[in-house]
N, C-alpha and C positions, 0 to 999 in steps of 0.2 A: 521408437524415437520419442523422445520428451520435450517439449517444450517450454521453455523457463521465462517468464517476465520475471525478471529484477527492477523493481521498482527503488527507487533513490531518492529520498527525504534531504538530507541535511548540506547545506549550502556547505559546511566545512570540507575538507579535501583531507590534504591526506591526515591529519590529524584524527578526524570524525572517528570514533569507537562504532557508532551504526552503521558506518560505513566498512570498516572492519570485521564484524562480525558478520552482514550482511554476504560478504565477502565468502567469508569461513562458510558459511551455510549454503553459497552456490558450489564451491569446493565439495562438501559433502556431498552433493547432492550430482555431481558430475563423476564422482568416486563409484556411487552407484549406478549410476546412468550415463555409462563412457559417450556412451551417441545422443546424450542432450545437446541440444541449441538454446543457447542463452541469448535472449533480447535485453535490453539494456536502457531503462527508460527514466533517465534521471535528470530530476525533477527543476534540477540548481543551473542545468548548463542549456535545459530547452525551457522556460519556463512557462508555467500554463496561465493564460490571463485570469483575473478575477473577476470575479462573475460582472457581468453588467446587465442592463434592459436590451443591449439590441442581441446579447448571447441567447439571456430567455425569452425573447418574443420569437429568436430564431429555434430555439427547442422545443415552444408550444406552438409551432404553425408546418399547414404545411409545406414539401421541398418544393413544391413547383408554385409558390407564390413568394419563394425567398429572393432575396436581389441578390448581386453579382456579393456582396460583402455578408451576406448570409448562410451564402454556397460556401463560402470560404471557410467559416467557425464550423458547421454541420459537417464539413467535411474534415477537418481538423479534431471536431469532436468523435465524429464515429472512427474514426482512424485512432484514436487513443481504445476507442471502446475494441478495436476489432482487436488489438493488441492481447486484451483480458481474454474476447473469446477464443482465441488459439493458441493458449497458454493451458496449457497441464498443470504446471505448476507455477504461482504466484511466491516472489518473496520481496515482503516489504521492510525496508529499513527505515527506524522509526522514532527517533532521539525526541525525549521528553522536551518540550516546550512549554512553558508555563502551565504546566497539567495538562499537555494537550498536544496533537502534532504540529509540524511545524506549517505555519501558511500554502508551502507550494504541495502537499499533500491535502490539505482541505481544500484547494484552487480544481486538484486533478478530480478530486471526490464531485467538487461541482460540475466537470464536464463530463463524468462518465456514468453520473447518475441519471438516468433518462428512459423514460419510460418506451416498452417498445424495445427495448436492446438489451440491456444489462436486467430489467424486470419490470413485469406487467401486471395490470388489475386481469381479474376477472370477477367473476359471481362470489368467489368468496375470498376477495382482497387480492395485496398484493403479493405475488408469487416471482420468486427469485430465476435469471433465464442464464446464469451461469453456474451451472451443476457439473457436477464430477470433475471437482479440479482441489487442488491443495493447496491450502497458502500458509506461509512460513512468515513470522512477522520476528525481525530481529529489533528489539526496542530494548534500548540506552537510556540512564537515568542517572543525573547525579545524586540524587538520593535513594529509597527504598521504596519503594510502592507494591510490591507485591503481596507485603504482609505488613501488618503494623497498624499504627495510629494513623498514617500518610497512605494508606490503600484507597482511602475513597475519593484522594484528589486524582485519581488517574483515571483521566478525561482521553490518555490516548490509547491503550489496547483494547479496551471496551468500544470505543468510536469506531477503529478499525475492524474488529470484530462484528458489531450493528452493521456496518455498509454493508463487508462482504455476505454478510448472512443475509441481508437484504437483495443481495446478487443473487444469493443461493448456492455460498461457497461456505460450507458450514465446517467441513474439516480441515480445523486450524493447528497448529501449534507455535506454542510464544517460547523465544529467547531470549532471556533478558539478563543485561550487564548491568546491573547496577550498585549504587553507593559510589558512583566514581568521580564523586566528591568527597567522600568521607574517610579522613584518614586512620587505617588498619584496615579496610577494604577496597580501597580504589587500585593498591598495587596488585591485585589478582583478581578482581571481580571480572573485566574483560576474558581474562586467560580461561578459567573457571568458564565464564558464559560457553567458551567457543569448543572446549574438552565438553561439554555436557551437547554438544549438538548431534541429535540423534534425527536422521530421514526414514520415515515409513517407505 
């Protein structure tokens, strides 16, 4: 049996294209693995706070000197973390934001980045603590970013890439719908994205 987080980016509903495709790429991915369980952790409808002082004075100290509103975030937080670790397979949906993801995907990055859980130091730096798992990252663009002139403003599969390799989830694969602004490509870049979605 498989176990799938779907992770959920983009505040739009049913409109959203990464929401669509993210969609597509769980479909796939249940085609192959009739007895996955899919978890469902999106992002728009539970929202993750932004970071503050009493989050990280709660993330750098320890649990038995936290107050009753400490307990609450540490436990909030490793409950999102625990989510990653008993997931097989990762799929993040990912709609370009001004070169970048969108706020409630950098909100989640900040609570599930912590040392001790998702990855640790040792003697020779730090070492990723979530290993042998898959992450499928479906990312939406209204322009082109994969190739071109506009490749190096893409501040968001690379961002997404760095964390989870910083987790120690290094086998990725990207789907990307884009130019869906640009018209002679907007009318089939989607469709195209989700006929090219291949699961290892």
């Amino acid at each position: 049996m498989k176990n799938i987080l779907h992770i959920i980016s983009s505040p739009r509903a049913e409109i959203s294209a990464s929401r669509k495709l993210g969609n597509a790429v769980i479909e796939k991915i249940q085609e192959k693995y009739a007895d996955a369980v899919v978890k469902e952790r999106d992002l728009t409808k539970n929202l993750v706070p932004l970071l503050e002082e009493v989050h990280i004075n709660t993330f750098f100290s320890p649990a038995e000197n936290h107050s009753s509103e400490q307990a609450e975030i540490n436990e909030y937080s490793t409950g999102l973390i625990s989510e990653l670790q008993e997931a097989d397979i990762i799929v993040v949906d990912s709609p370009m934001y001004n070169f970048s993801v969108p706020a409630t995907l950098r909100a989640y990055f900040d609570f599930t980045s912590r040392a001790g859980y998702t990855f640790k130091y040792d003697e020779n730096g730090p070492k990723g603590l979530l290993n042998d798992k898959k992450l499928y990252i479906a990312f939406t663009s209204g322009n082109i970013y994969s190739e071109g002139p506009y490749q190096i403003y893409d501040s968001n599969v690379p961002y997404i890439k760095n964390v989870f390799g910083f987790y120690g989830v290094t086998d990725v694969s990207v789907f990307r719908a884009e130019g869906l602004a640009i018209p002679g490509i907007q009318e089939t870049s989607l469709e195209k994205a989700i006929e090219g979605i291949t699961i290892d």
